[in-house]
N, C-alpha and C positions, 0 to 999 in steps of 0.2 A: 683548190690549192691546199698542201698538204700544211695542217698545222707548226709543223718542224720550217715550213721554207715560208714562215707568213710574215717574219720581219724582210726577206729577199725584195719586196714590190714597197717598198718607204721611198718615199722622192721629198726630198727637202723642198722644203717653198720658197718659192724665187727661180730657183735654177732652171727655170724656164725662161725667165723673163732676165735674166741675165745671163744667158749663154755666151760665149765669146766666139773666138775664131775656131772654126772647124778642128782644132786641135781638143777639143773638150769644154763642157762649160767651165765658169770663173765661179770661185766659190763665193760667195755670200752670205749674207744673215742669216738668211736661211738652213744655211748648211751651219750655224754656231743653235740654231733651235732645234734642227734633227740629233746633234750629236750631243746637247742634254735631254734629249727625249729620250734618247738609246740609253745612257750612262743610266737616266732614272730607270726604267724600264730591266736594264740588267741589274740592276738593285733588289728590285722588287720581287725579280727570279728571283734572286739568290736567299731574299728573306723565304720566300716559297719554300723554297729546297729545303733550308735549314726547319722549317717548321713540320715537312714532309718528314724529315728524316726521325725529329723528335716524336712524330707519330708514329713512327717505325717503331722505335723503343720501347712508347709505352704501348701498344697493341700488337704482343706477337702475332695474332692471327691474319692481321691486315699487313703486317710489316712487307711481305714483297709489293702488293699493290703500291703502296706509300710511297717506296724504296723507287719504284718504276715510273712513279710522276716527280720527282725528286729528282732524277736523271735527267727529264724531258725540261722541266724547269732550269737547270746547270747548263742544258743544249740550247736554252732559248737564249740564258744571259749570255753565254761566249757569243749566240749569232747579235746579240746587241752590242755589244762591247766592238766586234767586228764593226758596225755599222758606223760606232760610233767615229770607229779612227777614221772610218771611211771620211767625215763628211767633219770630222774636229779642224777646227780653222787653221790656217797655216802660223807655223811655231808656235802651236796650244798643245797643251792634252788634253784626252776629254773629260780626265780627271779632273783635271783644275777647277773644274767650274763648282 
């Protein structure tokens, strides 16, 4: 599995065991624990990013390497951020928490 698609395979806990009627499973607790796992997780990116970038600055010679996991880091938070809404409890954001 490609780095970039490794948040895609997250399955919140429970939604197995509270699946509902063939229309899709029912959300639960589980899905309020994946979507602050995501929110942290796209945080933690974005702290990345931002310190990747400041080592851009200060080391011209590394600055595209830096510059290029900085990038990958910002790709990772959006796909957490995504997951997050995916799986934020009904009438929450995933902010809030």
């Amino acid at each position: 599995m490609d780095s970039e698609d490794r948040a895609l395979g997250v399955k919140a806990r429970g939604t197995r065991r509270e699946a509902g009627p063939p229309g899709g499973p029912r959300r639960g607790e589980g899905d309020e624990y994946a979507c602050r796992a995501m929110v942290s997780s796209a945080c933690a990116h974005e702290r990345a990013a931002a310190l990747l970038e400041e080592m851009a600055a200060a080391h011209p010679e590394e600055a595209d390497l830096h510059l290029q996991s900085a990038a990958r880091h910002r790709r990772w938070a959006r796909n957490d951020r995504e997951l997050a809404q995916l799986y934020a409890p009904r009438g929450g954001d995933p902010g809030d928490s």
